[in-house]
Structures are given as C-alpha cells and as structure tokens.
N, C-alpha and C positions, 0 to 999 in steps of 0.2 A: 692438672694444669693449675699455674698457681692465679690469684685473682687477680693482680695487674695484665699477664697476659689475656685472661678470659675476658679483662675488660678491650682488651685491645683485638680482640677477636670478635665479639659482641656487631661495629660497624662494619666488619665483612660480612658476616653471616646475612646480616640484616639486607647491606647490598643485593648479595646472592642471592638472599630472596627473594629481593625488587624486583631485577632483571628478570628471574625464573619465571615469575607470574607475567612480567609485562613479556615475555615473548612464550609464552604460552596464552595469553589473552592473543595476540599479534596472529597466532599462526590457529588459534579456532574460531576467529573475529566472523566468520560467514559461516560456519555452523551455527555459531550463536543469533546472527541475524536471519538464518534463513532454517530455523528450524522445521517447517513443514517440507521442506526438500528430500526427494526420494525419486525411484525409479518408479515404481510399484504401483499399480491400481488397484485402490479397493475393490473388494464383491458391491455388486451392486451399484458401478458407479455411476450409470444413467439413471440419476431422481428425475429429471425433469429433461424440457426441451430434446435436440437432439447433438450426439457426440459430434463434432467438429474438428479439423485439423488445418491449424493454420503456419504453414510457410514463411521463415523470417530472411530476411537479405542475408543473416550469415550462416544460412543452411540447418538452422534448427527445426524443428517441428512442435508444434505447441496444441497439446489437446486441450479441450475448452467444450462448453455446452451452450446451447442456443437454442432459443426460442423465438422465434419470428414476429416482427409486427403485424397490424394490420394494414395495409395500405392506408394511408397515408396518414399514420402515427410514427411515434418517435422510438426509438431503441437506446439503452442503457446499458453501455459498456462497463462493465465491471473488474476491477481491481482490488485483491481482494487482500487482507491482512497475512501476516510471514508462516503463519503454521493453521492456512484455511485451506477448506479443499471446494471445489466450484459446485456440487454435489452435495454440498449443506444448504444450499437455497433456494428447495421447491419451494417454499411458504412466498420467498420474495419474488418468484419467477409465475404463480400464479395469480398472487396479488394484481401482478403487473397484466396477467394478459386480459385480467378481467376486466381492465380499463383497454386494450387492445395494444399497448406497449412492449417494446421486443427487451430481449435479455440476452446479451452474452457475454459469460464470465469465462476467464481464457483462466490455465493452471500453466504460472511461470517457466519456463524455462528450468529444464534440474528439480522439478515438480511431479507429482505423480500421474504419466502418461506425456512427460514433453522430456524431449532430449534435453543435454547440453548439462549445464552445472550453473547457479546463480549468480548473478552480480552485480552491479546497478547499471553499467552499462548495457549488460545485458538485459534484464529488466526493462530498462526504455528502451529498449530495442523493439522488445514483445509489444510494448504499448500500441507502439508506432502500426508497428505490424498485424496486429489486430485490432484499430482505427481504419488501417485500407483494408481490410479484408470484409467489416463490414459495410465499411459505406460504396463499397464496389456492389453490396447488393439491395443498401437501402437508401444509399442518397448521403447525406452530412447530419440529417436530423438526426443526431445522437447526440447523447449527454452522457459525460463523463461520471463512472460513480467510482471511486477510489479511498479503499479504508485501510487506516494506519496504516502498512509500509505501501499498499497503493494507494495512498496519495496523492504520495511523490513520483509515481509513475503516471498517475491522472494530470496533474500540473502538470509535467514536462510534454504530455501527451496534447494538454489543451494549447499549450503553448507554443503546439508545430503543427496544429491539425484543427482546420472549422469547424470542430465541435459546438454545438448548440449552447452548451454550460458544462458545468462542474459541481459535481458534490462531493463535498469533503469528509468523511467519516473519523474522527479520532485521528485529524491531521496534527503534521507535527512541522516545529518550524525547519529543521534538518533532523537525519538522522546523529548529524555532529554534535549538534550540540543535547541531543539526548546523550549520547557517549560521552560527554564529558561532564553533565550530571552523573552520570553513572559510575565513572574510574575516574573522581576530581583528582587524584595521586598520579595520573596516570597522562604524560603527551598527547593525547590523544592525537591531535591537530595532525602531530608528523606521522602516526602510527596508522590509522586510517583508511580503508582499502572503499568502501563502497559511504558515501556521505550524506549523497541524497538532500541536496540544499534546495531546498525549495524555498526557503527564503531568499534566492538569486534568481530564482523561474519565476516565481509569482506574481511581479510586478509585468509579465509580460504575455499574463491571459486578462485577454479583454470581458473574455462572457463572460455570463450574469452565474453568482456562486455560489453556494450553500453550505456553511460549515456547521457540521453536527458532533455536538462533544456531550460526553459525562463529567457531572462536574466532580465526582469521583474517582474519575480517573486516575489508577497510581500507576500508569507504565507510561503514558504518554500525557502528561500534566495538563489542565485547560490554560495554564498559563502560554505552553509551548502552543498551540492552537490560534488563540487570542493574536499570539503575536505576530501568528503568518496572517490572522485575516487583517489585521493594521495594516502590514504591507500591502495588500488586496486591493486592487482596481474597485471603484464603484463598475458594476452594482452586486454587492453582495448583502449578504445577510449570515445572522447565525442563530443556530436554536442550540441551547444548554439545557441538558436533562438531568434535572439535580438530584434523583436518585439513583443514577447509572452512574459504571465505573466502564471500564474497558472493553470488558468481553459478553455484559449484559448489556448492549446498547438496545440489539434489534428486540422491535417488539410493535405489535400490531399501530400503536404513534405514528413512531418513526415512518415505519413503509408509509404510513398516508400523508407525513409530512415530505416523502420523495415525491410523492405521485401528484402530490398537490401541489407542487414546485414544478416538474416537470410539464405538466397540465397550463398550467398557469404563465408558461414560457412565450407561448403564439397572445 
C-alpha cells in the first residue's frame, strides 16, 4: 500500500477502533459494574447472624444474613460495595451486637444466593424491599449503612423509607459521573445503562448523615464524596481517614465511629 493511501486509511482504522471499543464498553458496562455477581454460594456462607430470604414486588428473591436486635435498640441495614459478599462481616455484625444493635446485609439481586440479574433499578428495588422486610419485624428504628455502589441504594432507600439516618461509606456523587472520569473519550451521558445519581436523591433525605471516606481513595475520589455531602440536608457530618484508600477503610475506628453515631442518634 503506497503512503498517501495508508495515510488516508490511518482515520478509518482509527474510527474503527473508537466504535469497537465504545460498543464493547456499551455491551459489558454491568459486568464491569457489578462484578461480584454470580449464582453461586460460597462454602461456608453463614459467618454470622441467620440466613434470610427476602421477597421483592418483581418476584425476586434475595438471600441476606441477619442478626437481631435487642428490644428496643436500633438495626443497620446494610448495603454493601459491587464485588462484596454479606459473609465478610462477622467482625462488624459482632461489634454491633455487643452494643445490642441488629444487622442485616441483603446480597443484591444476580448476587450469590439471590435470583434475577443486576441493575440499578433493580438494585433499588432490593433496598426498598429489604427496608419493609425489616421494619415489619423491628419497627423504622434502622439506619441506613451503604458503601460505594450501596450508597446509592441507601440514599434512594432513605429517601422513600423513615429510616432513622444514613451512613455513607466511599460515597460517590453518581455513578455518571465517575464513568465519565473514567472513559473522558467516551459519550458516556448517552451510553449509560445504570447511573446511580445520587446527586438528584440527596437533597431529599432529611435524616441526620454520616459520610465516611479515604482520603486515598483511587476508585471513588474524596472529591466525588465532598461533593454529594455539599449537596446534603443539615444535619450531616463527615469523618476523612487519611491513611485509607478504598478497600482498606474497615477497621476496629471506623466500626466505633458507626456505633457512636448510631448510639448518639436518640
């Protein structure tokens, strides 16, 4: 091929391989966000509290683990990050009972041990859904805890549901606008299947908040955090652990900065 045609071949190839990538981004955009998704239960998967099965309006089923309060203490519904499993948190489900505080972490939807397949509708569906499932057997005293991609399922969930409060773990202001940090080459905007704007919920939970970030963080920025709690109703607050990143947040702190927040609500 002589070189004026190669140059004039050069802007195709190049296209070709815009488009390639951007609909192959397009078409494993919810693999990539819902990485811990699976049919499958691990061995061993009751650490703690007991197995659970909660019932959603569009006929899913969603296994979850639960640990009960004590009469008349509070319960912490849990929402938990995209590739967690509910059965990593005997440490924070004993913590809690030792102050007499109940626990239950539901596994999403397309999760291992829950029907169906992910998605953010679906997602707040679960919230919702496992919000009446437990205040049918404890009352509304529950607090919402929600980290990184449940966050966004905690806001949307505080913001339909008399939840006590909210705490924010590695919140992000959308999942949009992390995507378009991410692919800045890329439409994101129109491309988009699950968005997760919690910067359009947020202004419409009134309880009292708690946002907890690393100021390390390199997947979901303290900036992006920062900026949903601007948005935030009084009364909130935030604690910054400035030698944590993302997935080193928990650690014996933290839990006693949940409990002493949660404690501290009445």
């Amino acid at each position: 091929m002589s070189t004026p045609k190669l140059f004039l071949m050069l802007p195709l190839m190049a296209t070709f391989a815009y488009v390639s990538l951007l609909g192959l981004t397009y078409v494993s955009q919810r693999a990539l966000l819902y990485p811990g998704a699976g049919p499958t239960l691990e061995t061993g998967y009751v650490s703690w509290g007991e197995s659970i099965s909660i019932g959603t309006p569009d006929g899913e089923r969603l296994q979850g683990l639960y640990s009960p309060a004590r009469p008349g203490k509070p319960s912490l519904l849990f929402f938990l990050g995209n590739a967690d499993r509910v059965n990593n948190y005997d440490f924070l489900a004993q913590a809690l009972a030792s102050r007499g505080i109940g626990l239950l972490a539901i596994s999403y939807r397309g999760y291992p041990g829950s029907t169906g397949a992910p998605s953010e509708a679906g997602l707040l569906t679960d919230g919702i859904a496992a919000f009446d499932w437990l205040a049918e057997r404890t009352g509304v005293d529950i607090v919402l805890l929600g980290q990184s991609l449940g966050s966004g399922v905690a806001v949307n969930t505080a913001r339909l549901r008399p939840a006590s409060a909210a705490i924010l773990v590695s919140p992000y202001l959308s999942v949009l606008s992390l995507a378009q940090a991410y692919y800045p080459l890329f439409p994101v905007a129109l491309l988009i299947k699950d968005s997760f704007r919690s910067d359009l919920r947020i202004a419409e939970v009134s309880q009292p908040k708690l946002f907890l970030h690393g100021r390390r963080d390199a997947i979901i920025p303290l900036s992006s955090a920062e900026a949903l709690y601007d948005l935030a109703l009084e009364p909130k607050q935030m604690l910054v652990y400035d030698n944590s990143g993302h997935n080193d947040l928990w650690d014996a702190r933290m839990v006693a900065d949940i409990i002493r927040f949660v404690e501290a609500l009445k």
